[in-house]
C-alpha positions as CSV (number, residue, x, y, z in Angstrom):
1,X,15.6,23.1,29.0
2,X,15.6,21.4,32.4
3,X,18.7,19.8,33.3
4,X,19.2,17.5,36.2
5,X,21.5,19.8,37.8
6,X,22.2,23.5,38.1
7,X,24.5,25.2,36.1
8,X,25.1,28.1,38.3
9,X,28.4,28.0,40.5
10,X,26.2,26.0,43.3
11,X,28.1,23.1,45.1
12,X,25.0,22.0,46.5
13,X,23.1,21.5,43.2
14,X,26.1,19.5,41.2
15,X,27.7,17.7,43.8
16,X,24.1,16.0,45.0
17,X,23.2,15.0,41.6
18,X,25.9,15.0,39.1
19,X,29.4,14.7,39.8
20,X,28.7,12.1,42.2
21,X,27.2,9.9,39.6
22,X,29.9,11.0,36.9
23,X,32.6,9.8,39.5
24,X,31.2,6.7,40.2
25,X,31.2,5.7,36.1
26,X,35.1,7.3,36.3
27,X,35.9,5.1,39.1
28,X,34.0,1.9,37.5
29,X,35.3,3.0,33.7
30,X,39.1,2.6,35.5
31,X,38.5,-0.6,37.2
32,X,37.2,-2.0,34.1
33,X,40.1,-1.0,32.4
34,X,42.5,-2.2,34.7
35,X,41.0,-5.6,35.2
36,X,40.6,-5.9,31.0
37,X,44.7,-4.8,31.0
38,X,45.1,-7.4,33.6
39,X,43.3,-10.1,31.8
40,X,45.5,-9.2,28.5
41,X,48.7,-9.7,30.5
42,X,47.4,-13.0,32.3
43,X,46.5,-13.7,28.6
44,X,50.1,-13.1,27.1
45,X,51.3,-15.1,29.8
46,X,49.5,-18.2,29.6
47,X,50.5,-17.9,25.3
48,X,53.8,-17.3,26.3
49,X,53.9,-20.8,28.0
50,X,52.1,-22.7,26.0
51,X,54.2,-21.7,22.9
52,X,57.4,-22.7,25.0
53,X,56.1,-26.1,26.2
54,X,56.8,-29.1,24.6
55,X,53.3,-30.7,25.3
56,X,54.8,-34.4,26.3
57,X,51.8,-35.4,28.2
58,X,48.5,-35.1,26.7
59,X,44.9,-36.4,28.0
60,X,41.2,-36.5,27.7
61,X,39.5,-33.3,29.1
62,X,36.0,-31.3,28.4
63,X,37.2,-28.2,27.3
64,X,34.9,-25.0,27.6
65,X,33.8,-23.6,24.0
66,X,31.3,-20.8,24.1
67,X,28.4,-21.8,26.3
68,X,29.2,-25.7,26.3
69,X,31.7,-28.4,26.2
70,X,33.7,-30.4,24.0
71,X,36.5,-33.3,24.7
72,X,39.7,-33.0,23.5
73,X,43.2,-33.6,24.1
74,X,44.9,-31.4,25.7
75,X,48.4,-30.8,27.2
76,X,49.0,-31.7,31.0
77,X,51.6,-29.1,31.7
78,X,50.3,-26.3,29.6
79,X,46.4,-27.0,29.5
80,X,46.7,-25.9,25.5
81,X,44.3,-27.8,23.3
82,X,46.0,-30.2,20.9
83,X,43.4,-32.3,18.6
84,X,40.4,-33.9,19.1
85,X,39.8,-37.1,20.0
86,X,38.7,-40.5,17.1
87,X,35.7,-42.3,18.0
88,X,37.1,-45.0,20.5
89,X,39.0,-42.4,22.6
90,X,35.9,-41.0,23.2
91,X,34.3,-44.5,24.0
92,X,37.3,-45.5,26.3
93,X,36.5,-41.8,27.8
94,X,32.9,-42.5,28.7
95,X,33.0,-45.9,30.4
């Protein structure tokens, strides 16, 4: 079986061609897990204060859904989506 590195107890042979890969995907596997916990946080955050708010103020905006765009009211202290809008909203949107 050839393997890309040696097996024996040779430094040369493992460090040149497989621990350094191996610790570059450790060190990428940990940022990608710390950004991910990050975004989770940020994530319970943003819930946190949109369930708090009391969404007084709500206007017109193209919200992002998937890979396009939709218009719908949304809350102008919290950003939360709240409906969508009826048909002459949407004209009074576009003039």
């Amino acid at each position: 079986m050839n393997l890309p590195y040696s097996i024996s107890g040779s430094k040369t042979s493992s460090t040149l061609s497989g621990s350094i890969f191996i610790d570059d995907m450790d060190a990428n596997k940990k940022k990608v897990e710390k950004l991910l916990s990050d975004k989770r946080n940020i994530e319970q955050q943003i819930n946190n204060i949109q369930s708090e708010c009391n969404h007084k103020t709500k206007v017109l905006r193209q919200v992002q859904v998937g890979n396009g765009s939709e218009l719908r009211w949304v809350c102008d202290d919290c950003s939360i989506a709240l409906g969508w809008p009826s048909h002459h909203d949407r004209e009074q949107y576009f003039k």
